[in-house]
C-alpha positions in Angstrom: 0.0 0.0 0.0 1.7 3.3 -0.9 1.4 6.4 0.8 -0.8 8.2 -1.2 -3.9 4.8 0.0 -2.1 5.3 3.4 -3.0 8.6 3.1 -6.7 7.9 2.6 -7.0 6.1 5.9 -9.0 7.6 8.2 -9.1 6.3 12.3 -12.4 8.1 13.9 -12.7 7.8 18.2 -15.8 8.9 18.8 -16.5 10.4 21.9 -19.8 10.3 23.7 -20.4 13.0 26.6 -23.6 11.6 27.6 -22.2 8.1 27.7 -19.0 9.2 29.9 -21.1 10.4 32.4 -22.8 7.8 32.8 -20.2 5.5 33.2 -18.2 7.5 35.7 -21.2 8.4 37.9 -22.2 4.7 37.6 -18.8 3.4 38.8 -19.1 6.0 41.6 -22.4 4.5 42.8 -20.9 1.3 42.8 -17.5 2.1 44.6 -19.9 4.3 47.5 -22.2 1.0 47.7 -19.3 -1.3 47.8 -18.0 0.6 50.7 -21.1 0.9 52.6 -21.4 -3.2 52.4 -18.0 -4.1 53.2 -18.5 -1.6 56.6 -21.7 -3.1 57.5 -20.3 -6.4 56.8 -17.7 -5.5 59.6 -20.2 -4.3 62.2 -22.3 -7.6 61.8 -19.4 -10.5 61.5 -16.2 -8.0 62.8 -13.6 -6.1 61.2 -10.9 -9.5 61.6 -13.5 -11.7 59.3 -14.0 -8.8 56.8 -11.0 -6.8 57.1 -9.4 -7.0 53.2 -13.1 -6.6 51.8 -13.2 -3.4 53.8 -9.6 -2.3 53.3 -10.4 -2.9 49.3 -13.1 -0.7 49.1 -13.4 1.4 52.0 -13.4 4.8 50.6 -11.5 6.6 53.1 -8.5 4.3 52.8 -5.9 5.0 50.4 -3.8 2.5 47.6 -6.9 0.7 47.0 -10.2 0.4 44.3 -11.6 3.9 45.0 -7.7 5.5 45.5 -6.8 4.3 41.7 -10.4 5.6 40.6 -9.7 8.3 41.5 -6.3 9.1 40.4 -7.8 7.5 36.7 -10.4 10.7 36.8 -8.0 13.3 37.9 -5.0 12.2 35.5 -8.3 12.1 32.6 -9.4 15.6 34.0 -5.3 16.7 33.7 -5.1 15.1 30.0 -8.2 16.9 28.8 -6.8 20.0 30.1 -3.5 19.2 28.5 -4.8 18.9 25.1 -7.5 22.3 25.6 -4.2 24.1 26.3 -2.4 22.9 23.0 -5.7 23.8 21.2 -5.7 27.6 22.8 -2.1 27.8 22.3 -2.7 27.4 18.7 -5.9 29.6 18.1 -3.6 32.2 19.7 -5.5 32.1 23.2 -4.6 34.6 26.4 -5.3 32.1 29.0 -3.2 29.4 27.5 -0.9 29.4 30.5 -4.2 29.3 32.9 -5.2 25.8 31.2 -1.9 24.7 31.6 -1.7 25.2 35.5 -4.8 23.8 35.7 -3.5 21.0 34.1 -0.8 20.6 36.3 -2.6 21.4 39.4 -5.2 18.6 38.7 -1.9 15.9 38.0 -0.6 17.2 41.5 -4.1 16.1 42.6 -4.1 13.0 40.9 -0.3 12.2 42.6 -1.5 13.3 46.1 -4.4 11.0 45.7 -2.3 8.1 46.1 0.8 9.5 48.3 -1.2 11.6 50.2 0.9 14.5 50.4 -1.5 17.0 51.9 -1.2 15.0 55.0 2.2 15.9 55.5 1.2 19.4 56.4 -0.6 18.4 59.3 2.4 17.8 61.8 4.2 21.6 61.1 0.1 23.3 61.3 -0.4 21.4 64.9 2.7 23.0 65.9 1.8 26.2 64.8 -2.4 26.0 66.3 -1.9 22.9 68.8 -3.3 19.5 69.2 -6.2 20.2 71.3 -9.8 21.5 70.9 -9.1 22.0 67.2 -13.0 20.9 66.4 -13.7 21.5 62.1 -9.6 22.3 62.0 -8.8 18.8 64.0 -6.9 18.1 60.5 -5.3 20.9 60.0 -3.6 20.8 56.5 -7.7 22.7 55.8 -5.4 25.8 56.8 -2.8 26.0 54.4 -5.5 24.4 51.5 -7.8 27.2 52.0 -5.1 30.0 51.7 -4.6 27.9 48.3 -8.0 27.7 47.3 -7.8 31.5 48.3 -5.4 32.6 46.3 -6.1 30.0 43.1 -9.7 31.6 43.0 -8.1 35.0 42.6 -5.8 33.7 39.7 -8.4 32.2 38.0 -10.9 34.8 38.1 -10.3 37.1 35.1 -10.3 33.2 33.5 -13.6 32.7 34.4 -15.1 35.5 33.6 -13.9 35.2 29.5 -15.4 32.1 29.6 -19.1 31.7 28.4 -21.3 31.8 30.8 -22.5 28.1 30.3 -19.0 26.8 30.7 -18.3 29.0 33.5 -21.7 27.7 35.1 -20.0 24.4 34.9 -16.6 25.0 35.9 -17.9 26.4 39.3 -20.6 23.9 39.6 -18.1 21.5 39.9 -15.6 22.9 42.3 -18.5 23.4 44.5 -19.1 20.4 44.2 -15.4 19.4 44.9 -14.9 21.6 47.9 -18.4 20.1 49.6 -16.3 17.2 50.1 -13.2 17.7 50.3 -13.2 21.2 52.8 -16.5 20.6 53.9 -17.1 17.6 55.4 -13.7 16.7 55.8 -13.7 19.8 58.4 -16.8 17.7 59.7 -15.3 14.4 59.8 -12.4 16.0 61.8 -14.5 17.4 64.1 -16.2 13.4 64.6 -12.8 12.3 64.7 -11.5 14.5 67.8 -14.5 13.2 69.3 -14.8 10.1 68.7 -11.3 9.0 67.3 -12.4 8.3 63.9 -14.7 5.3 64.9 -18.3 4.9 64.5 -21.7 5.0 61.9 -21.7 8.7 62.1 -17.4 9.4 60.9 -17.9 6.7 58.1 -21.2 8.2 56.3 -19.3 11.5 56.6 -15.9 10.5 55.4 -18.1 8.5 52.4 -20.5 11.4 51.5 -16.9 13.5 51.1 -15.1 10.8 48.9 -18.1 10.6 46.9 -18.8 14.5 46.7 -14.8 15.0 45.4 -15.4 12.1 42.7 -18.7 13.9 41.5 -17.0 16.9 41.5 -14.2 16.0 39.3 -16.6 13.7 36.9 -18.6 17.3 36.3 -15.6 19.0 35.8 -14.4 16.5 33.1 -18.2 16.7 31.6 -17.7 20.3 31.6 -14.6 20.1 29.3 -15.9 18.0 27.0 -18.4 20.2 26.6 -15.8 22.8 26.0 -14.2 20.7 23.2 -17.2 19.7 21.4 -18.3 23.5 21.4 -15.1 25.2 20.3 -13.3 22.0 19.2 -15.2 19.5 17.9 -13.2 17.6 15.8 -9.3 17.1 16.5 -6.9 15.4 14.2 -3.7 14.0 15.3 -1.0 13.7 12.6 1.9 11.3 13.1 5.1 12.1 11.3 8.8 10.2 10.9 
């Protein structure tokens, strides 16, 4: 076959936003309901009998099913945002360098999701506001993360404003949804913890409303920019040369 037939072949991925959805906020459900079984399991036959079903799912755990899902939909989130930056940078866009920290802020996310590097600011922020009666700030890396949500939200706001309104709708949508979970009721679950030591009904339904709050948050997001790319970027060709 010479170059010129070569030439004529066309490869087509088709890419359904409807259907992503779906799937992601399906595979959500089933990770949340997973959870909840495996921790009833444990109350009824005890935590020995049950404890790698509960360590496998348990959302509040880490290096397990929900950790990796969750680093899948934050490293997708960082590649779509990858390839909108290329796709600005080329139509000659102002905010190319906005989609590229967003990019790299959501593969930081997607890294810290299974290392868990936030929690390494919570030794040097106890020094600094104690150990004792912290209540909503009992984990306290929520002090330096909201100075950084502070000062992100001022970055990004000229950003968000040039954006249509319907994508902007989105955009914020989603990080409310994001910060439900992950500031607000993980300010609530260490309040439960202090109190309880991180035991009982009440700390697991919060800790699972949060995990499932930041997953929805991020599957909206990633809705949200394919929403972007089908309405300023609906079609995309790669071309591989040697």
């Amino acid at each position: 076959m010479n170059e010129q037939n070569l030439s004529a072949i066309r490869s087509r991925f088709l890419i359904k936003v409807d259907v992503v959805t779906r799937t992601v906020l399906t595979a959500i459900g089933a990770l949340a309901i997973a959870s909840v079984v495996s921790h009833g399991l444990a109350e009824l036959s005890g935590y020995d009998r049950t404890r790698l079903l509960v360590r496998m799912f348990d959302l509040d755990a880490e290096r397990n099913l929900p950790t990796v899902f969750t680093m899948m939909l934050l490293c997708g989130a960082s590649a779509l945002l990858s390839l909108i930056s290329l796709l600005e940078c080329q139509r000659g866009s102002r905010y190319v360098r906005r989609w590229a920290v967003l990019s790299a802020g959501f593969l930081v996310m997607a890294l810290d999701e299974v290392l868990s590097l936030h929690e390494l600011l919570t030794l040097p922020m106890r020094g600094v506001l104690g150990s004792d009666h912290l209540g909503v700030l009992y984990f306290t890396w929520l002090v330096p993360a909201l100075a950084l949500i502070v000062a992100l939200a001022l970055y990004f706001v000229s950003f968000l404003r040039a954006l249509h309104t319907a994508d902007r709708g989105r955009f914020l949508v989603s990080a409310a949804i994001y910060l439900a979970g992950a500031m607000g009721m993980e300010a609530l679950g260490g309040a439960l913890a202090e109190g309880d030591g991180a035991r009982g009904a009440l700390y697991v339904a919060c800790t699972t409303v949060e995990e499932v709050l930041e997953m929805a948050g991020v599957a909206w997001f990633v809705r949200a920019l394919l929403l972007y790319l089908r309405a300023r970027f609906p079609v995309v060709c790669v071309e591989v040369r040697g």
